[in-house]
N, C-alpha and C positions, 0 to 999 in steps of 0.2 A: 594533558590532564583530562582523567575521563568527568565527565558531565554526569553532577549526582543529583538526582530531582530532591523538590522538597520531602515530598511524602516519601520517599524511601530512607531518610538521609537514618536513622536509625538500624536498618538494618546494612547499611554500610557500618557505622560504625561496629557495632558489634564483629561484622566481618575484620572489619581492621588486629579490635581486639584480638580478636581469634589465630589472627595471623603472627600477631606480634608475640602472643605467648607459644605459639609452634617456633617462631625466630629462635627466642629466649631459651625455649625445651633444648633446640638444638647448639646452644652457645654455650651451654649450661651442664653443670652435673643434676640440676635439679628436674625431678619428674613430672611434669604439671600433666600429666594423659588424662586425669579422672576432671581435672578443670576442666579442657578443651572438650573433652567427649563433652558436658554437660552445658558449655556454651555452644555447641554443634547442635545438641538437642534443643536450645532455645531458640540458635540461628532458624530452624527449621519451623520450627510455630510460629516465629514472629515474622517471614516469608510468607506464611499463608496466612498470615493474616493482615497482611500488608497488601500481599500482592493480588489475595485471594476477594480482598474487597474492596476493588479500585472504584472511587466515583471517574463520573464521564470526564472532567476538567483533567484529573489524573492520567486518562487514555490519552486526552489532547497532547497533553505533554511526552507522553511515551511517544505517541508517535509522532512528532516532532524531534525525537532527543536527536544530538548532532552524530552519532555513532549509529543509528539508526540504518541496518543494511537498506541497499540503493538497487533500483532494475539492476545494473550492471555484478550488483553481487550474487544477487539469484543467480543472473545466468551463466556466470562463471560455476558456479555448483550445479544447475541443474541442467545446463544442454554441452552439446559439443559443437564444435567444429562452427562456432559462432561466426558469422559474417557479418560486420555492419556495412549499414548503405548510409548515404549523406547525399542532402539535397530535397528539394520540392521540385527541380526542372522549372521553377520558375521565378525564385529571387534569390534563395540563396540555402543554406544548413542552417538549421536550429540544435542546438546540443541540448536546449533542453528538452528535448527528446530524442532516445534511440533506437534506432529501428533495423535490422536486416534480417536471415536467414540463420538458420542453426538446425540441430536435430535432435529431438528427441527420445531417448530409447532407440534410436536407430534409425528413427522415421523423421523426414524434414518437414518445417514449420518457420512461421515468422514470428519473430518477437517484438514486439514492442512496448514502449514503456516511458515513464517519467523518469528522468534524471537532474538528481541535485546534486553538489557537490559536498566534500566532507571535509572542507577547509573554505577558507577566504578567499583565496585565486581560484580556488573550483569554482566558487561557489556563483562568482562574478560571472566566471567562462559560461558556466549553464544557466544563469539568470535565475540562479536559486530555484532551479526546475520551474520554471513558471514559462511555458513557451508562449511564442509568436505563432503569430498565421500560417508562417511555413513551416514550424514542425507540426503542425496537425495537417497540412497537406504532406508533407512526408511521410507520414502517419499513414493518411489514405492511400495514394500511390502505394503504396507497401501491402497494404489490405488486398486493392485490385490486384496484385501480383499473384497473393494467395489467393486469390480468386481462381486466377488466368493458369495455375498451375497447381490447385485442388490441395495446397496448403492451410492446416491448421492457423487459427491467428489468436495467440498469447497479447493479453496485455497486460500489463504494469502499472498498476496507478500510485500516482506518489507525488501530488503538488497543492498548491493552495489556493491554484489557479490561472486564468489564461493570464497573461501579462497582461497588466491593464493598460498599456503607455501610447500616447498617440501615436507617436511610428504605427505598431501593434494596430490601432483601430483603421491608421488611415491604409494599411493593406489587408484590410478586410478580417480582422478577429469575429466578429462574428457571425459572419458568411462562412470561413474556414470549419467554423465549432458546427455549425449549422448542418453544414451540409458531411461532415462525417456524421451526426447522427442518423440521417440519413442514406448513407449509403451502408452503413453498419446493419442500420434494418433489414434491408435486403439484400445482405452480401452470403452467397452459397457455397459458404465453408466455415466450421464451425470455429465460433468465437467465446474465449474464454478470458476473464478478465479479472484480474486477483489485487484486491485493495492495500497496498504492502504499507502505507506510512497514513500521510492526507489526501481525503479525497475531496479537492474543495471545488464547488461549483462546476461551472458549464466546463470549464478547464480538465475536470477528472471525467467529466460525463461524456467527451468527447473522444474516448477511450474507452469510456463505460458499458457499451449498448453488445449487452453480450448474450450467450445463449447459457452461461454460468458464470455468475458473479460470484465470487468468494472476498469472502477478509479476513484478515490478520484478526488476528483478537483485540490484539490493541490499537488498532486503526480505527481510523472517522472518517466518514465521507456523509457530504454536507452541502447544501445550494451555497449556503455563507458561513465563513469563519465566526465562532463565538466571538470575536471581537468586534467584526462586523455588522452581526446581532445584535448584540449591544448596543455599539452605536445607533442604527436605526429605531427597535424598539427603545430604548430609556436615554438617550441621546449622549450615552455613557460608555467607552470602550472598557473602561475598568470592570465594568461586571460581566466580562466576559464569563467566569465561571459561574454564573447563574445563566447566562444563556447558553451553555454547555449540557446543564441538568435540565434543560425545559426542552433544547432543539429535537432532543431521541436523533443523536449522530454515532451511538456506540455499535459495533457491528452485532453486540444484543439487541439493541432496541431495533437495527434494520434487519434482524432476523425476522422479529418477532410482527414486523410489520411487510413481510415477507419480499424485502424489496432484493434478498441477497439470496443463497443459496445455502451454501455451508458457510459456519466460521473456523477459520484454522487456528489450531491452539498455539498459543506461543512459549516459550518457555519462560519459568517463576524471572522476573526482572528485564522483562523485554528479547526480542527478537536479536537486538546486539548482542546479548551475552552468550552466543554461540550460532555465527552464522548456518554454519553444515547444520546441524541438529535443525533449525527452524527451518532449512530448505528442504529439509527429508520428511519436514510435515507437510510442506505446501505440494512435493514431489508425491505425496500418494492422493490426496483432491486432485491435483493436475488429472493424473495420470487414471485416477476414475473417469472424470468428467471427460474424456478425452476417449476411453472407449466405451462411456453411454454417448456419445455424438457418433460415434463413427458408425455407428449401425444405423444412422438413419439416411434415406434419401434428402437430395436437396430439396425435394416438395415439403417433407418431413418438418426438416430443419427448421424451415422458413414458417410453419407452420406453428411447431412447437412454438416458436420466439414471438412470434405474434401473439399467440396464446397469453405466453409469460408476461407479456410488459401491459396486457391489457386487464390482467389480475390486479396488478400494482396499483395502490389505491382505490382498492372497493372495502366499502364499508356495510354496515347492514345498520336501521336504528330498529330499536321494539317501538 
């Protein structure tokens, strides 16, 4: 059963309608063409204007929705000859995270990313994409490869965050988050990192530190979930969607506070309503951003990026 948000549930129905009287057209001697066209003409208004003015609470939930394409569906659309890797070399595989080798237009690169699942036994297998200690050293390990062999490094963002759970803390979660920010700083091969769902806290950021950050349109990436907000400020998780409209986590408001790059347009109803199409938008940013990096040296590189993350947060007062 697909997953209907509230705010859209209207222009579901009407779709329904619209559907049922094409069934009818066709079971029927009777011609309803002049009906349909003019509920096709309203389908089409009331799309853009549903879809065309989402509040931020509304994005939360888009990207969230459980159909919501995953790392693993981009890459299936946009590279080939995919290789994953498994392991940190030092406790064990995190699934929720994936990471190995693939190629680009022809040219090899590493991918990595957040992974959730798209059911209940996925969901469990991948911890609801909310990795351990070890998938963000899997993570790094994979980074230094593309290091070590002058590979691009593709990231994926798409979680709510690092796993909070004591196992998680007592092998070091925040040493692991830590020090890939760290080595992302100065790693000399260029880094690209694309916001596909939630971008929540040190969990997203740890994948984040890139030399071109993009988002979905209807993606959030955020230090804390508006519920988390909530609770802290008004000691309230219910008002999540007011701390949704106050936090500026829409990939407009981190445009406009230039912490991103580009935004990728999604299509009218979300990014689920046709994988291939949404991967052939994210396929022409990739694939920019990917031959403005290549022309520069590694002095370049490292320069540029230092540059960019030391813009983030300036303000001027009168």
């Amino acid at each position: 059963m697909k997953q209907v948000l509230e705010f859209e549930k209207p222009v579901m129905e009407l779709r329904e309608k619209i559907a049922e009287l094409k069934k009818f057209t066709a079971e029927s001697d009777m011609d309803l063409t002049s009906e349909i066209e003019t509920l096709e003409q309203r389908l089409v208004k009331l799309e853009e204007d549903v879809y065309g003015n989402m509040k931020p609470w509304d994005r939360v939930q888009m990207a969230r929705h459980s159909e919501r394409p995953t790392t693993l569906d981009y890459v299936k659309e946009l590279f080939t000859h995919f290789l994953e890797f498994h392991g940190d070399r030092l406790y064990g595989d995190d699934e929720a995270i994936v990471s190995g080798v693939a190629k680009y237009k022809g040219k090899p690169v590493t991918v990595i990313g957040h992974q959730r699942g798209k059911d209940t036994k996925e969901n469990i297998r991948r911890n609801f994409g909310m990795p351990h200690p070890e998938g963000y050293r899997k993570a790094l390990r994979h980074m230094k490869q593309a290091e070590k062999f002058n590979r691009p490094v593709i990231c994926f963002i798409d979680t709510k965050g690092a796993y909070p759970g004591k196992a998680a803390e007592e092998r070091g979660q925040s040493e692991a988050i830590a020090r890939n920010l760290m080595e992302m700083a100065g790693l000399r091969v260029p880094i690209i990192c694309i916001v596909i769902g939630e971008g929540g806290s040190g969990g997203a950021l740890a994948l984040g530190v890139g030399d071109r950050i993009h988002m979905l349109e209807n993606s959030t990436y955020s230090v804390i979930s508006p519920e988390g907000a909530a609770a802290l400020l008004w000691k309230d998780s219910g008002l999540a969607q007011k701390a949704a409209e106050t936090m500026m986590i829409t990939s407009y408001d981190l445009k406009k506070l230039q912490v991103i790059d580009d935004i990728i347009p999604e299509l009218k109803g979300g990014a689920h309503r046709d994988v291939a199409a949404q991967a052939a938008e994210i396929d022409q940013v990739l694939n920019q951003s990917l031959q403005d990096l290549s022309d520069l040296s590694k002095e370049e590189l490292l320069e540029k990026r230092w540059e960019k993350y030391k813009q983030i947060g300036d303000y001027s007062t009168l």
